[in-house]
N, CA, C and O of each residue as an XYZ file, in Angstrom:
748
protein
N      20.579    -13.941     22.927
C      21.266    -15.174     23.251
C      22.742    -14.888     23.442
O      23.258    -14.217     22.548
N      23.567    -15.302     24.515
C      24.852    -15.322     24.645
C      25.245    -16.305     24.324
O      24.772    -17.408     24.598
N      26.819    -15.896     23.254
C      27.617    -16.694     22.776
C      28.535    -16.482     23.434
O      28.811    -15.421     23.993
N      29.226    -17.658     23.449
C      31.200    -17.473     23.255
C      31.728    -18.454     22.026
O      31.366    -19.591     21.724
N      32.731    -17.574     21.428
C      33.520    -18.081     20.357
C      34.941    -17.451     20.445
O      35.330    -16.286     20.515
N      35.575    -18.670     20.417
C      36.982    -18.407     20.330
C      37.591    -18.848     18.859
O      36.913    -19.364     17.970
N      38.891    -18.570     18.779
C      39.654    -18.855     17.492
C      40.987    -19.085     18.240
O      41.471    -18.483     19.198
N      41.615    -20.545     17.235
C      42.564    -21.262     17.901
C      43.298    -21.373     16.701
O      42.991    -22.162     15.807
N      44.141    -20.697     16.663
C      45.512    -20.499     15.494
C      46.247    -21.707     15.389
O      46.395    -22.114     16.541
N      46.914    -22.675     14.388
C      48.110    -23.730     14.998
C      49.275    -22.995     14.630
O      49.309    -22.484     13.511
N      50.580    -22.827     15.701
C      51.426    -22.305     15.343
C      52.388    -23.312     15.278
O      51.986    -24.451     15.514
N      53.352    -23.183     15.060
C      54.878    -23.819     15.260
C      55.000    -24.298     16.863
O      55.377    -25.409     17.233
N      54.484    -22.900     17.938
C      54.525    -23.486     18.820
C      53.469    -24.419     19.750
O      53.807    -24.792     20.873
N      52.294    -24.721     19.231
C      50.700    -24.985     19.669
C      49.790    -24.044     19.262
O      50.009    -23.523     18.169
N      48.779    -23.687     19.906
C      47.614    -22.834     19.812
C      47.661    -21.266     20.285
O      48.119    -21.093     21.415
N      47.374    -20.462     19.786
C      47.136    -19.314     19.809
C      46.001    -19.518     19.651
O      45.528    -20.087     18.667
N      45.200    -18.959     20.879
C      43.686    -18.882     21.319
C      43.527    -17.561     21.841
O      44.200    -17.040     22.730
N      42.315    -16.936     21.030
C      42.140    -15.476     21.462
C      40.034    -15.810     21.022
O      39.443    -16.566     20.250
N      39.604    -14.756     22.031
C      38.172    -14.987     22.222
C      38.107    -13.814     20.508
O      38.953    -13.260     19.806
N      36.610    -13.939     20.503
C      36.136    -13.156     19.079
C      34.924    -12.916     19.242
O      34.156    -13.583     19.936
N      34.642    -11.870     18.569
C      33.246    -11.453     18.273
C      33.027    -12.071     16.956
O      33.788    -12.421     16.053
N      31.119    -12.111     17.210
C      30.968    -12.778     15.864
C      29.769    -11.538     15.101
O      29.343    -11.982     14.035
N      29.211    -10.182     15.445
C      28.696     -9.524     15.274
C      29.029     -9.533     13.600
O      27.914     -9.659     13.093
N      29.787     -9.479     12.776
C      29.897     -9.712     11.654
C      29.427    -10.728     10.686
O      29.336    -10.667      9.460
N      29.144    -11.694     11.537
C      29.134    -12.829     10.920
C      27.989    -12.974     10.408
O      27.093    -12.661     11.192
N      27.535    -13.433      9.094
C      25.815    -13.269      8.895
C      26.182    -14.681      7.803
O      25.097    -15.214      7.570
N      27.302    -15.429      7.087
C      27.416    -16.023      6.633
C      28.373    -17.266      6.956
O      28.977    -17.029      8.003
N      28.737    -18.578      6.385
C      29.845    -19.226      6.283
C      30.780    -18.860      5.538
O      31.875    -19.417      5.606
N      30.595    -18.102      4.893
C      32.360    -17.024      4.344
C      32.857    -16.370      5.281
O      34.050    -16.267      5.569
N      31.558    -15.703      6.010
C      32.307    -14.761      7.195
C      33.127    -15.492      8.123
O      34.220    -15.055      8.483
N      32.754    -16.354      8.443
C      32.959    -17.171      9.338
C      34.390    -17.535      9.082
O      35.342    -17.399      9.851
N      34.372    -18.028      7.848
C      35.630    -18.594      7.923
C      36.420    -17.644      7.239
O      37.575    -17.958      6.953
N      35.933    -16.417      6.901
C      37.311    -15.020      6.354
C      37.659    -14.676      7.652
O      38.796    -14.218      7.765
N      36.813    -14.796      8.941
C      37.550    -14.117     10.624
C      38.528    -15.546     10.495
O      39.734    -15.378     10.676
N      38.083    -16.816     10.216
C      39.236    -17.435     11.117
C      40.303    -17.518      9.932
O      41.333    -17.837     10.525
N      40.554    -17.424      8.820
C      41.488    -17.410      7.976
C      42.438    -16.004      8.227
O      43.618    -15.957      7.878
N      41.913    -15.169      8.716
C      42.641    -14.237      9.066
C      43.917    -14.363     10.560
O      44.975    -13.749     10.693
N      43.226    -15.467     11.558
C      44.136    -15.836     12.321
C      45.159    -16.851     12.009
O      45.867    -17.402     12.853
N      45.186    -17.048     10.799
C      46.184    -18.542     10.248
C      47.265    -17.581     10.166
O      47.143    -16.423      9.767
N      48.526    -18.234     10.644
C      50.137    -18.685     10.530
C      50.028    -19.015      9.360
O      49.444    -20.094      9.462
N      50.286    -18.722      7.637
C      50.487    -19.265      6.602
C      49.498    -19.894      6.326
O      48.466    -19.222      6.333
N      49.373    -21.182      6.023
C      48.196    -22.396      6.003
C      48.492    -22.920      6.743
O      49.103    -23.936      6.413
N      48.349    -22.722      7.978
C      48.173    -23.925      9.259
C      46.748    -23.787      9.452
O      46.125    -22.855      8.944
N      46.303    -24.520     10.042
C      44.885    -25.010     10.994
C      44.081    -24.065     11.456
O      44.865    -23.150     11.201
N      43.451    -23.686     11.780
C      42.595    -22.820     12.459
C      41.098    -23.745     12.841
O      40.481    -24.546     12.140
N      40.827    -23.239     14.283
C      39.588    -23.623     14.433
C      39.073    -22.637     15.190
O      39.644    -21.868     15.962
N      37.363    -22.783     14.744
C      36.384    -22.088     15.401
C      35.612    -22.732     16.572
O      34.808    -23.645     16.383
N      35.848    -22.289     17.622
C      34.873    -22.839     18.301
C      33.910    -21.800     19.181
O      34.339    -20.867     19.861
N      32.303    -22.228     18.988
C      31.282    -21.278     19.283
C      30.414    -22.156     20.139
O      30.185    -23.355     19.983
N      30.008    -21.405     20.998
C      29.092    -22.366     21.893
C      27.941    -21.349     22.454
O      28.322    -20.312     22.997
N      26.740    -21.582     22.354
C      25.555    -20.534     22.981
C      24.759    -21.278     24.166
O      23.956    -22.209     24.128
N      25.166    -20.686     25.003
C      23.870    -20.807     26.726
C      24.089    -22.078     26.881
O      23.049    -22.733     26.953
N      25.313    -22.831     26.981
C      25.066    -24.622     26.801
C      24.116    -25.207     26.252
O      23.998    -26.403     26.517
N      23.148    -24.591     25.332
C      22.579    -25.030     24.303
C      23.281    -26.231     23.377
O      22.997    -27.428     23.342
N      24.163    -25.587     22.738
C      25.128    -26.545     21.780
C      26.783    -25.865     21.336
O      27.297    -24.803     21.685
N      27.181    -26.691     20.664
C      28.812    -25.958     20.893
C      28.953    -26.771     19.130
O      28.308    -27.725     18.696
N      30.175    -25.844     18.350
C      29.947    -26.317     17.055
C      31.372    -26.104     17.182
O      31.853    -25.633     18.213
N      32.065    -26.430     16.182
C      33.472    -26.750     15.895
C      33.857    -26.596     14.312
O      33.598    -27.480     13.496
N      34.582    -25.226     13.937
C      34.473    -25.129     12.557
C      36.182    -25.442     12.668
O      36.880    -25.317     13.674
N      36.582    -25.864     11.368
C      37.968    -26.417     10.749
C      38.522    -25.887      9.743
O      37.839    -26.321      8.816
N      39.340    -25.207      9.284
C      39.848    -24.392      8.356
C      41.392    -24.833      7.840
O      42.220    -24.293      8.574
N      41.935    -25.546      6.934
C      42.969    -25.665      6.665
C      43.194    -24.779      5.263
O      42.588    -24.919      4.201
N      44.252    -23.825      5.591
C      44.600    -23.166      4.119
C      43.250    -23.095      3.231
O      42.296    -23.115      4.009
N      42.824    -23.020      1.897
C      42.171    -22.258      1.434
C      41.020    -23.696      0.594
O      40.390    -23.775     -0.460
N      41.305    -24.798      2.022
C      40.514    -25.947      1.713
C      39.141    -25.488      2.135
O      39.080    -24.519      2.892
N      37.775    -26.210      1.636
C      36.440    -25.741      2.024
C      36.635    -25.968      3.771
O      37.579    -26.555      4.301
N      35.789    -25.505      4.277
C      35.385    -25.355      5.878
C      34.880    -27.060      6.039
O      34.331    -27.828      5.250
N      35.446    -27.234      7.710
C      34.912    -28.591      8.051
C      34.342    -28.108      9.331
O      34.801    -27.304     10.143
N      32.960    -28.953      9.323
C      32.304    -28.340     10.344
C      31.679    -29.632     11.435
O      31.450    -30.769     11.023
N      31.534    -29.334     12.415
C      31.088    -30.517     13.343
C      30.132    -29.395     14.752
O      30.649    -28.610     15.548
N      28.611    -29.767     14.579
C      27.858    -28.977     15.438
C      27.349    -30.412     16.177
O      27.257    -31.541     15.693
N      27.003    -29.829     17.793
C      26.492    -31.143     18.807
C      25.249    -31.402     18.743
O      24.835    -32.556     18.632
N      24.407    -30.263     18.809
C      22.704    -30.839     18.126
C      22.195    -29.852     16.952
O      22.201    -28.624     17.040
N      21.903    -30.345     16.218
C      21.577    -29.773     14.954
C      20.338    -29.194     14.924
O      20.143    -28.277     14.126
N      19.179    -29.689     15.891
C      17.509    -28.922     15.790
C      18.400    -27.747     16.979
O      18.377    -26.538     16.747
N      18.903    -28.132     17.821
C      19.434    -26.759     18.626
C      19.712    -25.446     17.938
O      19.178    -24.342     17.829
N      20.787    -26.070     17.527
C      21.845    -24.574     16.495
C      21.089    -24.283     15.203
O      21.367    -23.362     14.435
N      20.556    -24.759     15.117
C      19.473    -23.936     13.983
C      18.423    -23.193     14.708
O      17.992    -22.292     13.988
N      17.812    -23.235     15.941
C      17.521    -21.968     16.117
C      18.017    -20.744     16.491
O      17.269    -19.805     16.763
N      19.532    -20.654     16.538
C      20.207    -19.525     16.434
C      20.665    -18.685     15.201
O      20.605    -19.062     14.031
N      21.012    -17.793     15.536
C      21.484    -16.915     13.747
C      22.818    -17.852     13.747
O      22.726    -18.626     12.794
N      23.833    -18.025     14.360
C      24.973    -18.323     14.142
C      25.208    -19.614     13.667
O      25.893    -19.952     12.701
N      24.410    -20.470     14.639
C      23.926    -21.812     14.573
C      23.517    -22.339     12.943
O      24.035    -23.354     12.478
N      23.046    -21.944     12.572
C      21.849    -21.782     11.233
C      22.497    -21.386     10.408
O      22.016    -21.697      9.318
N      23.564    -20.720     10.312
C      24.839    -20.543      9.490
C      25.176    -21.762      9.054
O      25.090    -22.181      7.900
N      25.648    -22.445     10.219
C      26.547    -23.809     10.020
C      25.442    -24.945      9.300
O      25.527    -25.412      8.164
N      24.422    -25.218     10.300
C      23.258    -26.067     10.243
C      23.029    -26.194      8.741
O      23.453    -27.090      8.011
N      22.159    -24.960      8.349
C      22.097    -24.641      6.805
C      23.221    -25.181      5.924
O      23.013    -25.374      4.726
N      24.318    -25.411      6.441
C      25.125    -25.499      5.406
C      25.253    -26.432      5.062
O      25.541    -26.633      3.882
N      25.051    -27.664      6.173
C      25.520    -29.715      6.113
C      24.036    -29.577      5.099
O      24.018    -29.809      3.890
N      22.908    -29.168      5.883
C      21.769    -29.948      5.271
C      21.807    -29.191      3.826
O      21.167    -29.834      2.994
N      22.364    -28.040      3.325
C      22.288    -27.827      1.411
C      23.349    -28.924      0.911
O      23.219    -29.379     -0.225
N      24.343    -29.334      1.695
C      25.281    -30.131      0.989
C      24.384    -31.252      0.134
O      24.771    -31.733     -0.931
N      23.177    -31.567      0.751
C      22.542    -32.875     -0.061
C      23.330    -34.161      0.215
O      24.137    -34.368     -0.691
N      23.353    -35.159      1.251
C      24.091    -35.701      1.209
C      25.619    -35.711      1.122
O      26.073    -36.840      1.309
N      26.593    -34.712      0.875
C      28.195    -34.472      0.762
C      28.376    -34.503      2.932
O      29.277    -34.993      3.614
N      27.383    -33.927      3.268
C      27.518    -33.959      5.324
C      28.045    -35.438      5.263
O      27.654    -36.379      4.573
N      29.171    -35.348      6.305
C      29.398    -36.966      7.178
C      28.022    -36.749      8.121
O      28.323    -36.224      9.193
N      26.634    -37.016      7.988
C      25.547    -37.378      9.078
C      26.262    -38.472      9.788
O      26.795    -39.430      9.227
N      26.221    -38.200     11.368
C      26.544    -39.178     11.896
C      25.759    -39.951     12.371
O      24.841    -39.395     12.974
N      25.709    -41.895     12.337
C      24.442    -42.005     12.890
C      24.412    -42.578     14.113
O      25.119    -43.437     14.640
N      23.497    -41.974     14.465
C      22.964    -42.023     15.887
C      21.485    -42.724     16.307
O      20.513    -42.628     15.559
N      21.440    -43.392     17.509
C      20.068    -44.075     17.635
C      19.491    -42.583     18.062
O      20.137    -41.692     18.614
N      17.809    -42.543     17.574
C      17.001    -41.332     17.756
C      16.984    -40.247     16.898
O      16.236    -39.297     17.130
N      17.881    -40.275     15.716
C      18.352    -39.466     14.976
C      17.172    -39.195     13.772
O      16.971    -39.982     12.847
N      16.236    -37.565     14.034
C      15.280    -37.677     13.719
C      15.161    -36.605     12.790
O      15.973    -35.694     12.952
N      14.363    -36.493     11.874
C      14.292    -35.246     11.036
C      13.178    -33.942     11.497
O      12.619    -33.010     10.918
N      13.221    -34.342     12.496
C      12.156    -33.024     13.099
C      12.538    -32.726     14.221
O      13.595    -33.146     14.691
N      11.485    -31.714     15.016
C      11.910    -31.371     16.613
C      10.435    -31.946     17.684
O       9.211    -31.950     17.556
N      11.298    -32.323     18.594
C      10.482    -32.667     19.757
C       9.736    -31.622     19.925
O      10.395    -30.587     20.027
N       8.150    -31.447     20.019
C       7.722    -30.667     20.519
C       6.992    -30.899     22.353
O       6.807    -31.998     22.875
N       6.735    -29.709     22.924
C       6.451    -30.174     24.272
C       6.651    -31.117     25.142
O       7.395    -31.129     26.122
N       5.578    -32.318     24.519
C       5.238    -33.539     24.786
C       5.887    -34.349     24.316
O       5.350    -35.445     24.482
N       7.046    -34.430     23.650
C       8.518    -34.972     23.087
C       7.452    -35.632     21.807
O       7.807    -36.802     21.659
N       6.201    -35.286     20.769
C       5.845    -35.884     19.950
C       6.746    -35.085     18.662
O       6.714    -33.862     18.800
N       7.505    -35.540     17.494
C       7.666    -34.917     16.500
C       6.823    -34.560     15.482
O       6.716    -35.440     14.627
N       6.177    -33.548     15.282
C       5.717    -33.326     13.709
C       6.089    -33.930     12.783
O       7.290    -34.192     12.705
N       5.034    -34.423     11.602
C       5.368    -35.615     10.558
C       6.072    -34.692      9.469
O       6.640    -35.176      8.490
N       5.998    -33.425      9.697
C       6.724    -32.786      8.272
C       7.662    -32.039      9.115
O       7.694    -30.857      8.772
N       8.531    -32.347     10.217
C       9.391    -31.955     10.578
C       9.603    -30.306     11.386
O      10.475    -29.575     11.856
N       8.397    -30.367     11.184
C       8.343    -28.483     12.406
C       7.338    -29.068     12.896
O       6.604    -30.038     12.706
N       7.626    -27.590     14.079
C       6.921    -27.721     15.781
C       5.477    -27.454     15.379
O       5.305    -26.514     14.603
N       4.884    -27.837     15.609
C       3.257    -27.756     15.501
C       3.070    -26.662     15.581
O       1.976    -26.457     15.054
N       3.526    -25.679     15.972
C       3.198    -24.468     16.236
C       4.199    -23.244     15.250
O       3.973    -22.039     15.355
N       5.165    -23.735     14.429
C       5.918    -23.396     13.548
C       5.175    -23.223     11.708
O       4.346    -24.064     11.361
N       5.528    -22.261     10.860
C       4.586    -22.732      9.930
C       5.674    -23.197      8.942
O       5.337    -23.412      7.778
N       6.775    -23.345      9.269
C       8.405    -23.761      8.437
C       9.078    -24.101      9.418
O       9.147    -23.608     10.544
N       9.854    -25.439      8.716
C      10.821    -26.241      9.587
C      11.504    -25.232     10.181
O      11.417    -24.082      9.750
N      12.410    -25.616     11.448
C      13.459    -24.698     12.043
C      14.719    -25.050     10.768
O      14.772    -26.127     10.174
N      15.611    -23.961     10.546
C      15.999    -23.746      9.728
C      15.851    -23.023      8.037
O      16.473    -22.516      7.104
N      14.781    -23.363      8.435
C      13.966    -22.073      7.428
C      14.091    -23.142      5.947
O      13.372    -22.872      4.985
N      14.800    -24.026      5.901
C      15.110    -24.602      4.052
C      14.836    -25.840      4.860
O      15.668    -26.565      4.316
N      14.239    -26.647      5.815
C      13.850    -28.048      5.865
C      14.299    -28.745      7.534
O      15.169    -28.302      8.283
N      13.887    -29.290      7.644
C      14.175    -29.954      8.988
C      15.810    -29.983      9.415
O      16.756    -30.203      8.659
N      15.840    -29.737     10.647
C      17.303    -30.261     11.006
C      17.308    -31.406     12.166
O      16.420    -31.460     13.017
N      18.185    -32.133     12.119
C      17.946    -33.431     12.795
C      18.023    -33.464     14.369
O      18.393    -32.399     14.864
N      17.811    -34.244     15.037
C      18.148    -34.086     16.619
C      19.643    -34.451     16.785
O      19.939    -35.564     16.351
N      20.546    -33.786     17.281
C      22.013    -34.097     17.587
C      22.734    -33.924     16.766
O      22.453    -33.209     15.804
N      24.058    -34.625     16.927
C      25.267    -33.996     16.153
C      25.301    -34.161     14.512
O      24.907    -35.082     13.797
N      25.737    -33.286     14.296
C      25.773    -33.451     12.709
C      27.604    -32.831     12.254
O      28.536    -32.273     12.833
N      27.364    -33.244     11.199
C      28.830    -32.755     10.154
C      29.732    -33.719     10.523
O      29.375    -34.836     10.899
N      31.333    -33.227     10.411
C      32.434    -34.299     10.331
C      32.900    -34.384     11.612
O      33.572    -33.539     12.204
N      32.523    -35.417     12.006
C      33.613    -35.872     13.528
C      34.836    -36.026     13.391
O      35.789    -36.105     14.167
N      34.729    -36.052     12.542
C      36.552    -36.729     12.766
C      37.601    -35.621     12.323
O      38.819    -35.709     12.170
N      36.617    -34.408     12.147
C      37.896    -33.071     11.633
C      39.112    -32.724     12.880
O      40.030    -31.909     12.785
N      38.834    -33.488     13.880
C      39.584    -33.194     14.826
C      40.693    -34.407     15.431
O      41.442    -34.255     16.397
N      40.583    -35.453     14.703
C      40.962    -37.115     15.338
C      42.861    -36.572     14.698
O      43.615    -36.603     15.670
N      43.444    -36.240     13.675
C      44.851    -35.653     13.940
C      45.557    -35.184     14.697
O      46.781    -35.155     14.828
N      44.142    -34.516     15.604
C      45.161    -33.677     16.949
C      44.559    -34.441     17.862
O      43.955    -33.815     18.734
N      44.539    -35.843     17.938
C      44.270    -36.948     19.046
C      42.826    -36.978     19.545
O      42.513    -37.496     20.617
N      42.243    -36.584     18.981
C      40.830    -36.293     19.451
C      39.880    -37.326     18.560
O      39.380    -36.705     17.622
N      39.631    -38.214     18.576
C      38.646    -39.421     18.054
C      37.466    -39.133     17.985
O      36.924    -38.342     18.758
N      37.022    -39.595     17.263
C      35.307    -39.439     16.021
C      34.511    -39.266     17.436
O      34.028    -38.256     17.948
N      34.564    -40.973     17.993
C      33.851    -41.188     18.988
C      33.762    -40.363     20.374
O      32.667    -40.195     20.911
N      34.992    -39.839     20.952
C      35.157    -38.870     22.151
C      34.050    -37.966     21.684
O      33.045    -37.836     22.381
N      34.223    -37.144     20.191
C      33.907    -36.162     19.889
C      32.186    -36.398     20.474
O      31.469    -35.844     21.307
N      32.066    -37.348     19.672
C      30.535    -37.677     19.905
C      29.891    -37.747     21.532
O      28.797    -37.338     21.921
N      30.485    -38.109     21.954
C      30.573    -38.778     23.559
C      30.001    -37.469     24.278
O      28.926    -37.323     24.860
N      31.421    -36.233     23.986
C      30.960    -35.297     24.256
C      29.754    -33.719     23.990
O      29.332    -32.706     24.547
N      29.672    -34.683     22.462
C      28.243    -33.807     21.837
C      26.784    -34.427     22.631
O      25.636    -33.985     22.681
N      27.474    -35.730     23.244
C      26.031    -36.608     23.383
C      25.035    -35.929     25.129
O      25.048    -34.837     25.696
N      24.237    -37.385     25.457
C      23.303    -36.560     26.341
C      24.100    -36.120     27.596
O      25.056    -36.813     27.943
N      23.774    -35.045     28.277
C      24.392    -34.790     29.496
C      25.901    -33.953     29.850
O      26.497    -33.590     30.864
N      26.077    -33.904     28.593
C      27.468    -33.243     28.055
C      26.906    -31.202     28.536
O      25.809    -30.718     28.258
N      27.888    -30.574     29.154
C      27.460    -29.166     28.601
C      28.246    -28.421     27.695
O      29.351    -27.981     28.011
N      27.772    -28.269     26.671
C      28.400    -27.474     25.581
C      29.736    -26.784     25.793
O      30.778    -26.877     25.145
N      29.344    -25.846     27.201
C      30.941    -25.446     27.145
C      32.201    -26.434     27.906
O      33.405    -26.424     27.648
N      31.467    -27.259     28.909
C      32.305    -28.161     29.543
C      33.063    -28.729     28.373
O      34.262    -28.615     28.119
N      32.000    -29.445     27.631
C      33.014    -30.233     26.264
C      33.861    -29.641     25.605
O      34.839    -30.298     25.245
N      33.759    -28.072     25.194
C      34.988    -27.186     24.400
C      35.824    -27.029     25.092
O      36.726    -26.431     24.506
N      36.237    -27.408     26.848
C      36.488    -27.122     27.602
C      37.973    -28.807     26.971
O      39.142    -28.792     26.586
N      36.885    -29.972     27.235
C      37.323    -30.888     26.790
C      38.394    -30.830     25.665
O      39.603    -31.018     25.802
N      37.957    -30.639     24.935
C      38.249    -30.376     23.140
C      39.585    -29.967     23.409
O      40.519    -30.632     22.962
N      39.837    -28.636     24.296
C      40.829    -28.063     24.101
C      41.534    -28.190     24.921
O      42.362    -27.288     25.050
N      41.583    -29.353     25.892
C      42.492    -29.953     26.855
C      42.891    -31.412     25.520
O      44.088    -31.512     25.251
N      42.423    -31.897     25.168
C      42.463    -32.922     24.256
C      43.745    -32.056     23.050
O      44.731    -32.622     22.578
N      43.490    -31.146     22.889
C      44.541    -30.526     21.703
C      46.136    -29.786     22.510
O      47.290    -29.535     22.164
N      45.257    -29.672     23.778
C      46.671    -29.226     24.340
C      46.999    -27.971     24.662
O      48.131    -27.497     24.764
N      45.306    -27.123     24.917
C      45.424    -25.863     24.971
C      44.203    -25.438     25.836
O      43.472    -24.516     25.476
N      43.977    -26.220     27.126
C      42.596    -26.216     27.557
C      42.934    -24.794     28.705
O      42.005    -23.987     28.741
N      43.941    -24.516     29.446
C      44.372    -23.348     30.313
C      44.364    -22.054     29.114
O      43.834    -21.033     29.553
N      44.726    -21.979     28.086
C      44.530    -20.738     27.485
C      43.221    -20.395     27.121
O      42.752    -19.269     27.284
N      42.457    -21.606     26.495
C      41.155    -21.204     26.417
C      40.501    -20.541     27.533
O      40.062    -19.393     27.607
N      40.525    -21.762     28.641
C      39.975    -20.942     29.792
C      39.809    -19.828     30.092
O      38.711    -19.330     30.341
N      41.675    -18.841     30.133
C      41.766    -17.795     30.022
C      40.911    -17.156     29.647
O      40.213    -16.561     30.469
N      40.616    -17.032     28.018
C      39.639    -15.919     27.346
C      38.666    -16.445     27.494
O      37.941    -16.417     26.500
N      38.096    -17.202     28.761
C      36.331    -17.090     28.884
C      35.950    -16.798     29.231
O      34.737    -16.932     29.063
């Protein structure tokens, strides 16, 4: 599966955006020890990862506060390794996830024939995707980790929602923060 993930520094002067490998990454520590390593002091840092326009996730890092995370479909990115990082992480919170709600918002995956399995995996699966329990259809985690740098709960959503392509929207995201030509750059 091809990814792209970038890391977006906040400096004094805007964003410092440089692309990244994530070959390291096998955890949410990792994850967020690469992007803590691009922080200016405790400023901001964000992750943003997106696979095959599949889905695009948005990690948040302030100083040595826990990780804020916002992924666009949640049965998606759990079938990735990287994905499933994040995914795994809202659904152990137990309730602590902002779930956002959404009409259709389901605890299983469409299979084929768009029917869901009653225990939340593909009929043809012998464990939910995610390996520890169902993950839902669409966006999950905190929308609003991004509404400071003008970017609203709802846009966010808008652009996680149907018809959106994963990278078009990071594309979005980072015209919305004020750094959509540098991203470009490293894509």
């Amino acid at each position: 599966m091809a990814y792209f993930a970038a890391v977006l520094a906040r400096t004094g002067a805007g964003w410092d955006v440089s692309e990244t490998e994530l070959d390291d990454v096998e955890t949410l520590a990792d994850l967020t020890d690469l992007a803590r390593e691009a922080a200016e002091d405790e400023d901001t840092v964000l992750v943003f990862i997106e696979q095959e326009d599949a889905w695009f996730a948005v990690l948040r890092i302030d100083g040595e506060d826990d990780p804020r995370i916002f992924v666009s479909d949640a049965a998606a990115a759990a079938r990735s390794s990287y994905g499933a990082v994040l995914t795994d992480e809202l659904i152990e919170q137990d309730g602590e996830a902002d779930f956002d709600d959404l009409d259709g918002l389901v605890a299983g995956l469409d299979d084929e024939d768009g029917a869901v399995a009653e225990d939340g995996a593909d009929e043809d699966d012998e464990e939910p995707v995610g390996g520890r329990g169902a993950s839902p259809i669409g966006p999950i985690g905190d929308s609003e980790l991004l509404t400071e740098f003008g970017l609203a709960a709802a846009d966010l959503l808008e652009l996680a929602g149907e018809g959106a392509a994963p990278g078009d929207a990071l594309g979005e995201i980072a015209e919305a923060l004020g750094c959509g030509e540098v991203l470009e750059a490293v894509r």
